[in-house]
C-alpha positions as CSV (number, residue, x, y, z in Angstrom):
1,X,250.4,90.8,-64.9
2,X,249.7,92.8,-68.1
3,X,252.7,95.4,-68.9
4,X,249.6,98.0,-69.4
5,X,247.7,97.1,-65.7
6,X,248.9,99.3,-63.2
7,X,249.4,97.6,-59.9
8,X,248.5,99.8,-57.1
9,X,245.1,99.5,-56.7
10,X,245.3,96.4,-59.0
11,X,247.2,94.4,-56.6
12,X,245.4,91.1,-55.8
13,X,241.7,91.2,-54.3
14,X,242.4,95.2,-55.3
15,X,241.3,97.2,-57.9
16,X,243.0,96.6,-61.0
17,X,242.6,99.9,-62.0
18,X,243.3,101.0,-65.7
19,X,242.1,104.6,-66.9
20,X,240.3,105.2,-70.0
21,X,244.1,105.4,-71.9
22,X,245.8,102.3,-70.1
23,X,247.5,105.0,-68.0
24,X,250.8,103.2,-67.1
25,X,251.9,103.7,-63.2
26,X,254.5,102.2,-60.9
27,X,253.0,100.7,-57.5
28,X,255.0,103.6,-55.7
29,X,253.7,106.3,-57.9
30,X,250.5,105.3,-57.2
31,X,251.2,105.1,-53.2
32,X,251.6,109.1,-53.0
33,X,248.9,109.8,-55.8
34,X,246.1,108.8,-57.4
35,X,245.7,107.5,-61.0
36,X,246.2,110.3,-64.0
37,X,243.3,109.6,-66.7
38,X,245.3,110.4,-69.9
39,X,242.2,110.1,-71.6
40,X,239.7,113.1,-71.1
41,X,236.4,111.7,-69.7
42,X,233.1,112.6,-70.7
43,X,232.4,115.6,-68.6
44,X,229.2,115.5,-66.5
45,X,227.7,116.3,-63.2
46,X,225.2,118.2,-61.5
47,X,225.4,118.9,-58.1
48,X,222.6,117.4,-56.1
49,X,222.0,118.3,-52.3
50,X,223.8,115.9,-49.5
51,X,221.6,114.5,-46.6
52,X,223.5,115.2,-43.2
53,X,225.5,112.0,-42.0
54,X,224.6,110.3,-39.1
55,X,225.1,112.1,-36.1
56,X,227.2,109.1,-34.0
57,X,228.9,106.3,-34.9
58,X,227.4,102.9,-34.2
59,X,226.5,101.3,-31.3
60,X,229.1,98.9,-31.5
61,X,232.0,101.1,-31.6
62,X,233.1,102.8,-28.5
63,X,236.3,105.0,-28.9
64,X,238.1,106.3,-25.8
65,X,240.3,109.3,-26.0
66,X,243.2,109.0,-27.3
67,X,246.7,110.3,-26.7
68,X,248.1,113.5,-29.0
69,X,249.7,111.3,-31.6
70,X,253.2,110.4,-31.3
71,X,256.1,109.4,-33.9
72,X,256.7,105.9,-33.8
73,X,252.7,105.3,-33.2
74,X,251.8,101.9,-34.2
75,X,248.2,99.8,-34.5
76,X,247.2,96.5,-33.0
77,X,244.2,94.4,-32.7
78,X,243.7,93.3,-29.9
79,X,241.2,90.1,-29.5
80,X,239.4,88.8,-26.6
81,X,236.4,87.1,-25.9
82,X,233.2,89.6,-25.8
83,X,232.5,89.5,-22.0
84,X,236.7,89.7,-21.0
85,X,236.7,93.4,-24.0
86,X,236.7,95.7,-20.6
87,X,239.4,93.7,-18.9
88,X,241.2,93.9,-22.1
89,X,241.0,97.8,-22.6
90,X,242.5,98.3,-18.8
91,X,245.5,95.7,-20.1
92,X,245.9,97.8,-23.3
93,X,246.3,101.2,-20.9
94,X,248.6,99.6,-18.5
95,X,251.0,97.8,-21.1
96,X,251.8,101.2,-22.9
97,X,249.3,102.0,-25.4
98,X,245.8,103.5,-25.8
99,X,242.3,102.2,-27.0
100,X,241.8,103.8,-30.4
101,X,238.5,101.6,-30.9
102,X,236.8,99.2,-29.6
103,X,234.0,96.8,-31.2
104,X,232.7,95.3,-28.1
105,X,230.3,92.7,-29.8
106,X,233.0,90.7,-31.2
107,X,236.0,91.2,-28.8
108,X,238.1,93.2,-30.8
109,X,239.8,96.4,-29.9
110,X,242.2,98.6,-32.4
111,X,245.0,99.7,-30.0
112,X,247.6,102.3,-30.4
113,X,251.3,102.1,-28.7
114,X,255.1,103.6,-29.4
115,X,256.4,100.5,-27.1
116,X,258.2,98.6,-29.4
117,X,257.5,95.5,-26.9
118,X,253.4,96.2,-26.2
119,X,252.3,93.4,-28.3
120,X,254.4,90.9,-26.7
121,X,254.1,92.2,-22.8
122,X,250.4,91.9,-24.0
123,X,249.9,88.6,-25.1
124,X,250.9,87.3,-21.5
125,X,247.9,88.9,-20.2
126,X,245.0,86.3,-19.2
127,X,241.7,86.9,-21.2
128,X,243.8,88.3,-24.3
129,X,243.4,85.8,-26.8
130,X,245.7,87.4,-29.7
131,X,247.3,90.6,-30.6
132,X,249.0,91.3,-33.3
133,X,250.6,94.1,-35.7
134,X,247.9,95.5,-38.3
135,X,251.0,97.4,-40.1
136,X,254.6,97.7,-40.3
137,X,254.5,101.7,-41.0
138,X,253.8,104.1,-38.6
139,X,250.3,105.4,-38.1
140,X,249.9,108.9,-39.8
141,X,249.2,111.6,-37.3
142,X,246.2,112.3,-39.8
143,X,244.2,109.0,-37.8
144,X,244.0,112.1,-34.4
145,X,242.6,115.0,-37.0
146,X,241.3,113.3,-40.3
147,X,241.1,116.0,-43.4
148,X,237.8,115.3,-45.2
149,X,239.0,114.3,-48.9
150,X,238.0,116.9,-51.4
151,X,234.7,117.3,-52.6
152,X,235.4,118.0,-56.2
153,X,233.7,120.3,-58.7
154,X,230.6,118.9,-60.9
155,X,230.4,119.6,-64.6
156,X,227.5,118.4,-66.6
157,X,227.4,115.6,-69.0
158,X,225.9,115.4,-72.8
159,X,226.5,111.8,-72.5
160,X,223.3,109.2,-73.0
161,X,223.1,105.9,-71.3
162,X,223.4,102.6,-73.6
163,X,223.6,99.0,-73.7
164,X,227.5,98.4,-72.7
165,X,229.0,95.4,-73.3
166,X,229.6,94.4,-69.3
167,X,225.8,94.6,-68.9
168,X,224.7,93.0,-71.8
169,X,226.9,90.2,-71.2
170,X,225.1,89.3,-67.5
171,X,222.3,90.3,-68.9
172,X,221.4,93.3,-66.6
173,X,220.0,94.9,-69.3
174,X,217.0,92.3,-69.5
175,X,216.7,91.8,-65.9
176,X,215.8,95.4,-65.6
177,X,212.4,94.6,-67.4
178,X,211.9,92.2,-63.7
179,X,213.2,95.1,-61.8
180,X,215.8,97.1,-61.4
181,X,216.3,96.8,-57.5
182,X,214.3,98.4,-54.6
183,X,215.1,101.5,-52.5
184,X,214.9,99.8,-49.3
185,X,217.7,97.5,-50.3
186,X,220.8,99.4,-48.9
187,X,224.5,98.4,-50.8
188,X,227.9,99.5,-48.9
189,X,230.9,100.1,-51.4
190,X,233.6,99.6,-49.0
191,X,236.6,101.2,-50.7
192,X,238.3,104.7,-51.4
193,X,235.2,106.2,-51.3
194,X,232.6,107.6,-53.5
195,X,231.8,111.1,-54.8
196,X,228.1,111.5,-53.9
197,X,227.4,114.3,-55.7
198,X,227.7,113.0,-59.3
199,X,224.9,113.3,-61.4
200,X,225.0,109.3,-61.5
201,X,225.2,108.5,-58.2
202,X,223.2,111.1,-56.2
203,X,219.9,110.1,-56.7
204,X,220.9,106.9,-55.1
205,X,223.0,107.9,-52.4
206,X,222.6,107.2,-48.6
207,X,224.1,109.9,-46.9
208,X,222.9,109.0,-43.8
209,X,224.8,105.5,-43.7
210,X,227.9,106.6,-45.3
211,X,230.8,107.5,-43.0
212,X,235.0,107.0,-43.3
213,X,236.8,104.1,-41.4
214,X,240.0,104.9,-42.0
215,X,242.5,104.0,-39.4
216,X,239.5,102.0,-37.9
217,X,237.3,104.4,-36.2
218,X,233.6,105.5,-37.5
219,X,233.7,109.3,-39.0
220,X,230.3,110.6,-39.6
221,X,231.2,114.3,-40.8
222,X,229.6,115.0,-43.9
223,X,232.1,113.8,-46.8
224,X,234.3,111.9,-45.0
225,X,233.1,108.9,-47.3
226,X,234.5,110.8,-50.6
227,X,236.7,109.7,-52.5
228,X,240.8,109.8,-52.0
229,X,241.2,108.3,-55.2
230,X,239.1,107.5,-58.3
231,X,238.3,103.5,-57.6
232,X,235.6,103.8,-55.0
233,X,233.3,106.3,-57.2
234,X,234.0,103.9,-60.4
235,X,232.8,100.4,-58.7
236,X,229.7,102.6,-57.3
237,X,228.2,103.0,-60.6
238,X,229.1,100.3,-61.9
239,X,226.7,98.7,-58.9
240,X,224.0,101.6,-59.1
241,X,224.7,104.4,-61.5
242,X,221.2,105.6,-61.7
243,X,218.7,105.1,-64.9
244,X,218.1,108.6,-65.3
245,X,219.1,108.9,-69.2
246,X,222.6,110.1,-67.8
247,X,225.5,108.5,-68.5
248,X,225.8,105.0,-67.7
249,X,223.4,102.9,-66.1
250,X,224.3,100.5,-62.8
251,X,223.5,96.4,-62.7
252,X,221.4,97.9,-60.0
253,X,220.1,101.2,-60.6
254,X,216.8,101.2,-58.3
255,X,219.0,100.4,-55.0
256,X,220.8,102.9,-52.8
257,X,224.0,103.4,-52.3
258,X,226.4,104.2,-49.0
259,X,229.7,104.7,-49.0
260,X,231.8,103.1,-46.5
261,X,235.6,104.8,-47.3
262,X,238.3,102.1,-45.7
263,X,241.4,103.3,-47.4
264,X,243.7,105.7,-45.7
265,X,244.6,109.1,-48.0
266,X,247.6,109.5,-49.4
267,X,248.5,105.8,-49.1
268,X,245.3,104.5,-50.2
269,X,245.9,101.5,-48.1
270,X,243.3,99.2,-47.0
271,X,244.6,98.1,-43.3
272,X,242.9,95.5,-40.7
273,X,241.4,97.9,-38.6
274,X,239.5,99.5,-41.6
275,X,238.0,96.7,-42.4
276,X,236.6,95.7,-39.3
277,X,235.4,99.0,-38.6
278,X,233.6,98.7,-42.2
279,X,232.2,95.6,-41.8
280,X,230.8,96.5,-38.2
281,X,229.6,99.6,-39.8
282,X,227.4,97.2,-42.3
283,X,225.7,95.2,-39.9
284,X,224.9,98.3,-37.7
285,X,223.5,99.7,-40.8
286,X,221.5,97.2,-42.7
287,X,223.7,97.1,-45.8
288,X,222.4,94.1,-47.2
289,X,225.4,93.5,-49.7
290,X,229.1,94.9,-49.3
291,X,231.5,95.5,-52.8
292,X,235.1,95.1,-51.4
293,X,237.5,95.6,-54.4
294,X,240.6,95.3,-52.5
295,X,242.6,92.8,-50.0
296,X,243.9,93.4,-46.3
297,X,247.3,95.2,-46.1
298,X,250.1,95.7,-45.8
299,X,249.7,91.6,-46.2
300,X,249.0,90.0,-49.6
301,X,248.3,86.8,-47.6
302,X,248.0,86.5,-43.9
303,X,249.4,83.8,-42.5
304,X,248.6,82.0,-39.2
305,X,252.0,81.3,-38.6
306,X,252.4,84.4,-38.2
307,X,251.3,86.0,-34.4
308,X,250.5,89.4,-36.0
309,X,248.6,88.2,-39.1
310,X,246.6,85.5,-37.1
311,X,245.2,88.4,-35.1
312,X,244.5,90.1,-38.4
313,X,242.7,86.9,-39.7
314,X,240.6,86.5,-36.2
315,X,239.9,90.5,-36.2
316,X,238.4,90.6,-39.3
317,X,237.0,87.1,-39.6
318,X,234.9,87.9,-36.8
319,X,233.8,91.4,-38.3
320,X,232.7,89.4,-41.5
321,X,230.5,87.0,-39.1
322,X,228.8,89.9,-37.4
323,X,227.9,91.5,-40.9
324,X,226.8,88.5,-42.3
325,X,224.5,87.8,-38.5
326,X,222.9,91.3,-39.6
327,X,222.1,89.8,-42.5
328,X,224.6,91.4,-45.0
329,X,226.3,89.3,-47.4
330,X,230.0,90.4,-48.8
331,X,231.0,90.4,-51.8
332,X,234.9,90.4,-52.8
333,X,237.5,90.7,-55.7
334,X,239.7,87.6,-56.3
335,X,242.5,89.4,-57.2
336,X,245.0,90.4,-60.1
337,X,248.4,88.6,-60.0
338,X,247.0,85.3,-62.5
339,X,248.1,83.7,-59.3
340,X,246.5,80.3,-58.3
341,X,244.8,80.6,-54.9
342,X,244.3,77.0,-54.7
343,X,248.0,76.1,-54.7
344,X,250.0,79.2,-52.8
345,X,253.7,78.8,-53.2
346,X,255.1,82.1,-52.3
347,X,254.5,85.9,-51.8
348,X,256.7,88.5,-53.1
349,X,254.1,91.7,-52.5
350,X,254.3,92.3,-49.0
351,X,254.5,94.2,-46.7
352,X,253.4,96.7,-49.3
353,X,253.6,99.6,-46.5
354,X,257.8,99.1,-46.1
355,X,260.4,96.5,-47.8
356,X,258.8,93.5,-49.6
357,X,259.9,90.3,-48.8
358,X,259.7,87.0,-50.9
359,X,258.7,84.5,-48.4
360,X,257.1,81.0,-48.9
361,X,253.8,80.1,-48.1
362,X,251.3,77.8,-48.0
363,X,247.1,77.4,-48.4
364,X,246.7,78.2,-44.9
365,X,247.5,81.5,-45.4
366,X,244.5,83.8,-46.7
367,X,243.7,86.8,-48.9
368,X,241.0,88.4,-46.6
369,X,238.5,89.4,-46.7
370,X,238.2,87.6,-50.0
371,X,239.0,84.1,-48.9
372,X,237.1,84.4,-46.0
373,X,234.1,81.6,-45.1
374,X,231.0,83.4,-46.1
375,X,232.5,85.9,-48.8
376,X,231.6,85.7,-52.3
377,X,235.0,85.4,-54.0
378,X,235.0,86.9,-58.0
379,X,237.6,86.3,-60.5
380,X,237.2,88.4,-64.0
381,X,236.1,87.8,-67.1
382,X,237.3,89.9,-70.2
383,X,234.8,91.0,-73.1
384,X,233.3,87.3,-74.7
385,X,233.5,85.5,-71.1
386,X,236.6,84.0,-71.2
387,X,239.2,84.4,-68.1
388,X,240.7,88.3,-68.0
389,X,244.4,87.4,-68.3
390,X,245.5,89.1,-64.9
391,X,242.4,87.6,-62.8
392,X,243.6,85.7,-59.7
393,X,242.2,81.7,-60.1
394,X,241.7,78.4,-57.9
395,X,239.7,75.4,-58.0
396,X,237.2,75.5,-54.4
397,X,238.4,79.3,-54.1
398,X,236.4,81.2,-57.0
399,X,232.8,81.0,-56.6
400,X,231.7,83.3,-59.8
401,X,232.5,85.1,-62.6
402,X,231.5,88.4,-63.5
403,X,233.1,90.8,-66.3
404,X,236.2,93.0,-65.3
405,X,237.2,93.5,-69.1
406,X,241.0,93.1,-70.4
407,X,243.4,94.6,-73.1
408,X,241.7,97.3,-74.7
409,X,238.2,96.3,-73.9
410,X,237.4,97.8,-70.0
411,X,234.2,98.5,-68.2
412,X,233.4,102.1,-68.1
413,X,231.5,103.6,-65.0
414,X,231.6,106.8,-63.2
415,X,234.5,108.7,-62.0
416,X,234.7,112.3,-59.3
417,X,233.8,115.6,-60.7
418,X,230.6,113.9,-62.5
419,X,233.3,112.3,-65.2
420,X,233.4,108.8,-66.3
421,X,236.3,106.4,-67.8
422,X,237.3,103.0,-68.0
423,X,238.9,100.8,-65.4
424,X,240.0,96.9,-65.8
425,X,240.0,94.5,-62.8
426,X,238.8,92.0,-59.9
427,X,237.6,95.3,-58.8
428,X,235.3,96.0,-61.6
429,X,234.0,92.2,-61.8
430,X,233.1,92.1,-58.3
431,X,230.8,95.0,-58.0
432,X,228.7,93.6,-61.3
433,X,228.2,90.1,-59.1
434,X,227.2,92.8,-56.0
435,X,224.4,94.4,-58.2
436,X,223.1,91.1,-58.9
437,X,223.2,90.3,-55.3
438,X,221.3,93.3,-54.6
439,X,218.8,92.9,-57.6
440,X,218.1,89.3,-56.1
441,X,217.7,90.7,-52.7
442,X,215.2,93.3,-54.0
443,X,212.8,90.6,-55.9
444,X,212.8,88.8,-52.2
445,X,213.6,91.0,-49.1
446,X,212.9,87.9,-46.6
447,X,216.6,86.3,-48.5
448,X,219.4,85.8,-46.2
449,X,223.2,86.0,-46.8
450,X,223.5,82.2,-47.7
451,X,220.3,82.1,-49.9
452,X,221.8,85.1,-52.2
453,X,224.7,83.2,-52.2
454,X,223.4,80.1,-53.3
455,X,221.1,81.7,-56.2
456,X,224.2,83.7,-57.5
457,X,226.0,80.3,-57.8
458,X,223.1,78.2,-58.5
459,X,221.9,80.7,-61.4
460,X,225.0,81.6,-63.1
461,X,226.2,80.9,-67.0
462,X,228.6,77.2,-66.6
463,X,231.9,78.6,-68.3
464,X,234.1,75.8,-69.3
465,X,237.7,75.7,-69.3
466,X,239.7,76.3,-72.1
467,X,240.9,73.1,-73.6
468,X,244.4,75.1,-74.6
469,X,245.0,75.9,-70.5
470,X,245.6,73.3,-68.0
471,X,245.9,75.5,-65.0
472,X,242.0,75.4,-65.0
473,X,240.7,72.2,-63.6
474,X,237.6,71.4,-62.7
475,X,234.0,70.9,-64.8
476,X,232.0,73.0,-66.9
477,X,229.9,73.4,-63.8
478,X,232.5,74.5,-61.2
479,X,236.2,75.0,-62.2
480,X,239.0,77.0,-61.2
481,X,238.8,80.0,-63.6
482,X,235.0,80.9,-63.7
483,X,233.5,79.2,-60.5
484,X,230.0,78.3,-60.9
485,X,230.0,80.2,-64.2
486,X,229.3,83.9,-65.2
487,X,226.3,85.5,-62.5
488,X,223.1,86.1,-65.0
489,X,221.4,88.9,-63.8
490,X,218.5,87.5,-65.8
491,X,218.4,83.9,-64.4
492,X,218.7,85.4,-60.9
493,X,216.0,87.8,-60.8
494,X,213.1,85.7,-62.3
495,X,214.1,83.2,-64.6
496,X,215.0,83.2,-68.8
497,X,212.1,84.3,-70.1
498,X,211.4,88.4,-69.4
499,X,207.5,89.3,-68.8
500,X,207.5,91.0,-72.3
501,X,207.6,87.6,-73.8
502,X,209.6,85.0,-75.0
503,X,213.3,85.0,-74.9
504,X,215.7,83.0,-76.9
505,X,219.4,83.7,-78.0
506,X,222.4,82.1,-79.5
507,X,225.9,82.2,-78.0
508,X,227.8,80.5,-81.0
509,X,230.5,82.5,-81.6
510,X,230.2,83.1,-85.5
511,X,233.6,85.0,-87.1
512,X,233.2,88.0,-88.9
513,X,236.1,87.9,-92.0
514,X,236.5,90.6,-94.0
515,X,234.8,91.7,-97.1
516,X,232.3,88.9,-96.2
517,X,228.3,88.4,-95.0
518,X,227.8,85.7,-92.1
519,X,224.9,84.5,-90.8
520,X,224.3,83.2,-87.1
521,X,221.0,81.1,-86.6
522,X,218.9,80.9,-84.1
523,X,215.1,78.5,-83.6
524,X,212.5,79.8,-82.2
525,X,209.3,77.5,-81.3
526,X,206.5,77.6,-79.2
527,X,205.4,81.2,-80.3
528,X,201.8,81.4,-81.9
529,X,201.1,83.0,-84.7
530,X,203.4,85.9,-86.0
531,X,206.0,87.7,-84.7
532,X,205.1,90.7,-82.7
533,X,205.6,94.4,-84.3
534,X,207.7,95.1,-81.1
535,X,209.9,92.3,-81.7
536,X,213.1,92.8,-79.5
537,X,216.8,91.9,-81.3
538,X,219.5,91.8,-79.1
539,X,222.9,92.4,-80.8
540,X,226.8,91.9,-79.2
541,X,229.1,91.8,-81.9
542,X,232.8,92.6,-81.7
543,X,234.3,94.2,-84.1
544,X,237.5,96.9,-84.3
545,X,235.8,99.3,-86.7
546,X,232.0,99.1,-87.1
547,X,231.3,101.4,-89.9
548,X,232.4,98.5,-92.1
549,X,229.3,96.7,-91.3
550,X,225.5,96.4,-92.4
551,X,222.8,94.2,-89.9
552,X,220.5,92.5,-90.9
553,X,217.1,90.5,-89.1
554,X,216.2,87.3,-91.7
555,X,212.6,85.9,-90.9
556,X,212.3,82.1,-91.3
557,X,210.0,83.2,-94.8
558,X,213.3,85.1,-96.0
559,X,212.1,88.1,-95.6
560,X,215.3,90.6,-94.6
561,X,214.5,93.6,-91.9
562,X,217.7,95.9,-91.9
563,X,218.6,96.6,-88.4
564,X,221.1,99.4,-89.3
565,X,223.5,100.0,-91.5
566,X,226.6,102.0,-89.6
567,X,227.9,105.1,-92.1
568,X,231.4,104.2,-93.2
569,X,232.9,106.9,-90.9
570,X,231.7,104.8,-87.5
571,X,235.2,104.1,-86.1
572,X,234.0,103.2,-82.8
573,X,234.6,99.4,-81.7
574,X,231.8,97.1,-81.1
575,X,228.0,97.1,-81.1
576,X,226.2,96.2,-78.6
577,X,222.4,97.1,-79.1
578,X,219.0,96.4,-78.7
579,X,217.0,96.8,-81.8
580,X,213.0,97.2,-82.2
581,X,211.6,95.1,-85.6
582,X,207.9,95.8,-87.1
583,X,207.6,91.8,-87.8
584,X,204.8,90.8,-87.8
585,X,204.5,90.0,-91.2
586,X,206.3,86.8,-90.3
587,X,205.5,83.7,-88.4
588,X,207.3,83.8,-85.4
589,X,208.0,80.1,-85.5
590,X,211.0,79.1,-87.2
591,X,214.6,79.9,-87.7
592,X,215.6,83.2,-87.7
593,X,219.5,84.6,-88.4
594,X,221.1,87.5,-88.2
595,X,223.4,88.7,-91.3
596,X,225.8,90.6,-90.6
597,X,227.8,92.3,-93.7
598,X,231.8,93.5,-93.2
599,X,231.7,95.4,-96.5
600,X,236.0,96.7,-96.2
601,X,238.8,95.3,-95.7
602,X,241.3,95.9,-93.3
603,X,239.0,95.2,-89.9
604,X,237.4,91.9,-88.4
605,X,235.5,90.4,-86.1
606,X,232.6,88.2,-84.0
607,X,229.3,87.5,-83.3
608,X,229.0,87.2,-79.5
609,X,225.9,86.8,-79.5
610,X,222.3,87.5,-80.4
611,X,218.4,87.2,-79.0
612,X,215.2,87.3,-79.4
613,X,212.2,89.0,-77.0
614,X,209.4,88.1,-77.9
């Protein structure tokens, strides 16, 4: 792990969750508090009316009452076959403990008990299947009288959306020209939760589908989906910050939004039962794609060795299955340790709720929900698509890429109060790979789980490996940093080629030395006639101080249209723009380059790359 990634919601399959200023934190600061952003975000927000939540939780969740909570409480899952779940909940009462939850439809119930020897007396019970620990803390008396999180103040923003580097590199920004995602597609961020009223996010949130599972059990007060932390709001607009000239803009910014919140407050863990109840939740709802930035605690892996954390694999395994029956497909960070998944050796994380333990381990056991059959698993990839240094890897494991930024370079997004800042992570690649999902579900509402699957993998950039690493095996078309390759938003929501004409672009990295003009060419055939007077340039250059340099558009007749030339006081890193060029004074057929002039010394840098709309 990088020395400036803080680890507590960047823990593998978690958020890897970096503040605009690389705030430094310790995984126990971060346990009792959320993340300090040393960096003061642009200010925003306008507070926008909430729909009332649902009025009852879903019809598969039936929660008995439960006892006044008791020191020394702890949670189990409890698993069964469907048709044995009410023989099962009279076994839970008469073995010590109480039914917390229950999701009848897939045999699980989340049981509460003080007896230290109720998992065990249980398990000799005919019809119980498995039972197991979900935690090796004691449950908060906060499960038996939840606080609703905070709902923070808005302030307004003066901040304008434009082309960032994350969407430009997946090509969100041209896919929005195909569409930018229907209304009736629903997308559950299942994390911290999400502050609906920011001026991003509220004019695509779904109230109404939005409750807290923490501790496991459906809450549909109004704002018990907010945010505990600052992770949940950031993946949400990274998914579907709205186009409204705001801010920033979303992959998918025509789709709505619910917010599922599965992480407990205060610990901002992410335990078993939550995620069942979440996943329930999404197939009840008609989410048809889930974000899930985080893994299972207290477990890094769960082993099925291991009584407890095979009933922690079945329990959610079979909440995954029911969400994807509904027809909801999951989505799910790889993780942030630079740890091979395809070749586990040990774990020194967990449990992450009392005293770590190094133990050894094998392939068998899992990070869930990410390496569950079904889930989308998405390691990172920094600014230029090459592996983010911290994202987890594994050759079979990873199925795509998406950008979750590195070093200094993050991906910026929302954050409470109507603020915004930058994060780096698993976490933030994983929602860009669920706004493609949802931008391909919106172009074809009759797709099912696998089929958005198959068109994310089928449709993404091949990334090869780098010839200097040899942890990355594989081919250029599946290996075990990048997957299938980096999702194209473009590819997978109608091909190369937008409707406003042809497209063609050059990913030649071309260096940018100092004091020095370069050129990066591209052909162009099959256009008739001249170039249009709308003619789209596409620009992604990195550079560390951009008032040193002058752009340029060169027709194949010479002629030179200046795309801008940045005042020498432009100390911001990086352009990444779309230009519009009057040429149609020039044959469109041809080779075409882009100059680009570094007229100082002192700063550097590449061409990404370039295109051309036609």
């Amino acid at each position: 792990m990088s020395p400036l990634i803080s680890r507590r919601l960047g823990r593998p399959a978690a958020a890897l969750a970096v503040l605009s200023a690389m705030a430094l934190a310790t995984p126990t600061a971060l346990a009792a508090a959320a993340p300090t952003n040393t960096t003061p975000a642009v200010p925003g927000g306008v507070t926008a009316p909430v729909a009332p939540a649902a009025a009852q939780a879903p019809a598969s969740t039936t929660v008995a009452t439960a006892a006044g909570w008791a020191a020394g409480t702890r949670a189990y899952l409890v698993i069964s076959a469907p048709a044995d779940i009410a023989a099962a909940k009279t076994a839970v009462a008469a073995k010590g403990g109480t039914v917390f939850a229950s999701y009848d439809a897939i045999g699980v119930i989340v049981a509460h008990s003080t007896g230290a020897g109720f998992a065990a007396a249980l398990r000799t019970v005919a019809g119980i299947q498995q039972v197991g620990a979900t935690r090796t803390s004691d449950v908060p008396a906060d499960a038996y009288n939840p606080a609703l999180p905070a709902n923070p103040a808005q302030s307004a923003t003066t901040l304008t959306e434009s082309n960032r580097w994350d969407m430009t590199q997946i090509k969100a920004d041209q896919a929005w020209n195909v569409t930018t995602g229907s209304p009736s597609v629903k997308v559950g961020v299942l994390d911290t939760g999400v502050d609906d009223q920011h001026q991003d996010l509220a004019p695509n949130f779904d109230a109404a589908d939005s409750a807290s599972c923490a501790y496991g059990k459906a809450d549909t007060r109004t704002g018990a989906w907010r945010d505990v932390d600052t992770h949940g709001t950031h993946v949400a607009g990274t998914i579907a910050a709205a186009k409204n000239g705001k801010g920033v803009v979303g992959v998918a910014p025509g789709v709505k939004i619910a917010s599922v919140r599965i992480a407990e407050p205060t610990s901002t863990l992410f335990y078993a039962e939550n995620t069942v109840c979440g996943f329930v939740w999404a197939g009840d709802h008609g989410f048809k794609v889930t974000n899930n930035s985080y893994y299972t605690d207290p477990w890094q892996f769960n082993c099925p060795n291991d009584l407890d954390q095979a009933a922690i694999i079945e329990g959610v395994k079979r909440a995954q299955e029911y969400a994807e029956g509904k027809g909801s497909l999951q989505v799910a960070a790889a993780g942030n340790a630079d740890y091979d998944l395809a070749n586990k050796t040990t774990d020194t994380e967990s449990p992450n709720d009392s005293t770590k333990v190094t133990r050894t381990i094998s392939n068998a056991c899992l990070d869930i929900p990410t390496e569950l059959p079904g889930v989308v698993t998405v390691a990172a990839t920094g600014s230029g698509s090459g592996k983010a240094s911290y994202s987890n890897y594994g050759r079979g494991v990873i199925d795509v890429a998406a950008p979750g930024g590195d070093g200094a370079t993050g991906v910026y997004s929302t954050l409470p109060g109507g603020k915004y800042g930058t994060k780096s992570g698993t976490s933030m690649a994983s929602p860009h790979v669920t706004g493609v999902a949802a931008l391909i579900a919106s172009t074809d509402p009759s797709l099912t789980p696998a089929d958005i699957r198959a068109r994310l993998a089928s449709q993404a950039n091949d990334l090869a490996c780098p010839a200097s690493d040899s942890r990355c095996t594989g081919t250029t078309a599946n290996n075990a940093f990048f997957g299938e390759g980096q999702v194209d938003a473009l590819k997978a929501v109608g091909g190369t080629t937008p409707p406003t004409g042809k497209y063609f672009e050059n990913t030649t990295d071309v260096a940018i030395p100092d004091n020095t003009t370069v050129e990066s060419p591209l052909a162009v055939t099959g256009v008739t006639g001249n170039a249009p007077a709308t003619l789209k340039v596409g620009v992604d250059i990195k550079h560390t101080y951009r008032g040193d340099l002058v752009l340029s558009l060169v027709a194949p007749d010479g002629t030179v249209y200046l795309l801008e030339d940045f005042p020498n006081s432009d100390s911001t890193d990086n352009v990444a723009k779309t230009y519009t060029v009057n040429a149609a004074a020039s044959t469109a057929n041809g080779t075409w380059k882009l100059r680009v002039k570094d007229g100082a010394a002192g700063d550097t840098g590449t061409i990404d790359a370039w295109n051309l709309t036609f």
